[in-house]
C-alpha positions in Angstrom: 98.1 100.9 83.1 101.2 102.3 84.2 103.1 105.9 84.8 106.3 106.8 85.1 107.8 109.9 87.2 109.3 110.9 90.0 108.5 110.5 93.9 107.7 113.9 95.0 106.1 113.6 98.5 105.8 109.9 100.6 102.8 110.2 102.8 102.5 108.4 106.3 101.7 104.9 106.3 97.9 104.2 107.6 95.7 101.4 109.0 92.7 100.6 110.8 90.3 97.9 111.2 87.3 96.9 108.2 84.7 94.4 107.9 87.3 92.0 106.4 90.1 92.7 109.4 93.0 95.0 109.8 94.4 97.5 106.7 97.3 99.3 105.5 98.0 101.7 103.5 101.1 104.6 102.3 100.0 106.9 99.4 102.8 108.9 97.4 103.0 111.7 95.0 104.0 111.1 91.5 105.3 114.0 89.2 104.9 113.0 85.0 107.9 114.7 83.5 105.7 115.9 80.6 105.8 119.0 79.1 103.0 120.0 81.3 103.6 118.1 84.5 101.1 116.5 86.4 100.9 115.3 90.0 99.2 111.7 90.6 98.3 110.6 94.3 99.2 106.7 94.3 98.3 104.4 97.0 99.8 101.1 97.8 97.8 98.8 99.8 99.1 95.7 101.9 102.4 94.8 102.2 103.2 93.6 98.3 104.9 96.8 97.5 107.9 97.8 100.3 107.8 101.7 99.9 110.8 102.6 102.4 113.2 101.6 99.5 112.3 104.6 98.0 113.3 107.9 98.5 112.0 111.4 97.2 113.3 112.4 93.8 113.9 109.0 93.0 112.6 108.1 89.6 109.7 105.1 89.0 107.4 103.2 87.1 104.2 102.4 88.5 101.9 99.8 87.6 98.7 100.4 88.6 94.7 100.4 88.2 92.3 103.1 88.6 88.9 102.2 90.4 86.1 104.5 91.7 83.7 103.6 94.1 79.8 105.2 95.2 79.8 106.0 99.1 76.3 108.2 100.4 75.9 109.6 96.9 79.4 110.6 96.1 81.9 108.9 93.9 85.5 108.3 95.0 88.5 107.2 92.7 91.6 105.8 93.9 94.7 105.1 91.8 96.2 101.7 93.0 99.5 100.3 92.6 100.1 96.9 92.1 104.0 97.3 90.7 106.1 100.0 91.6 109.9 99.7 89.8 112.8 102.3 90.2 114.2 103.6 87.2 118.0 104.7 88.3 118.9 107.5 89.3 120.2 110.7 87.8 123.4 110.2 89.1 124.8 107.3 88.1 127.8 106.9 88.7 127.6 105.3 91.7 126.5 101.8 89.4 128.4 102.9 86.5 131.9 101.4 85.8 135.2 102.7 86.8 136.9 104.4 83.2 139.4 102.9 81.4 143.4 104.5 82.5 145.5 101.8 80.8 147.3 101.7 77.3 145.7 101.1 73.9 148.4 98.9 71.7 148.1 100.6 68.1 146.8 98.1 65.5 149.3 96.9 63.3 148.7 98.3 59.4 149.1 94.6 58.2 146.2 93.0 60.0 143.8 92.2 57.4 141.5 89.1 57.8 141.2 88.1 53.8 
């Protein structure tokens, strides 16, 4: 599946120890631009994705998957992202190129290729 949207919120990094060794995890918040915006809590586990490239406002695609699990009774969903890929920026002219200031030669009227 995937989403795209801008960062609106990049939440601390966490970690800790499981049964399988150490973790790490940084969850961010994802605005749709819908019609009727929504706000998606995306975690990224590991090291694959390297979240300090990002910044808030910048917008994203994010590939994800979506994957609940049954702790003491209750059920707990997470969105995870597997892919996250910045779409530009709003501004950009910082990439764009620099405009054209030189001459235009006019085209001759006799020019014709046949």
């Amino acid at each position: 599946m995937d989403l795209n949207g801008k960062i609106i919120q990049l939440l601390g990094t966490q970690t800790g120890q499981g049964k399988n060794g150490p973790w790490k995890k940084q969850e961010f918040i994802l605005e749709t631009g819908d019609a009727y915006p929504k706000k998606v809590c995306i975690a990224v586990w590991g090291d694959k994705i390297d979240m300090s490239q990002f910044r808030i406002g910048d917008p994203v695609q994010v590939c994800f998957d979506v994957e609940s699990r049954e702790y003491n009774g209750k059920w707990y969903t997470d969105v995870k992202a597997w892919k996250v890929v910045g779409q530009g920026t709003a501004d950009n002219s910082a990439t764009a190129p620099p405009p054209f200031t030189g001459t235009i030669d006019p085209m001759p009227d006799d020019d014709l290729p046949f």
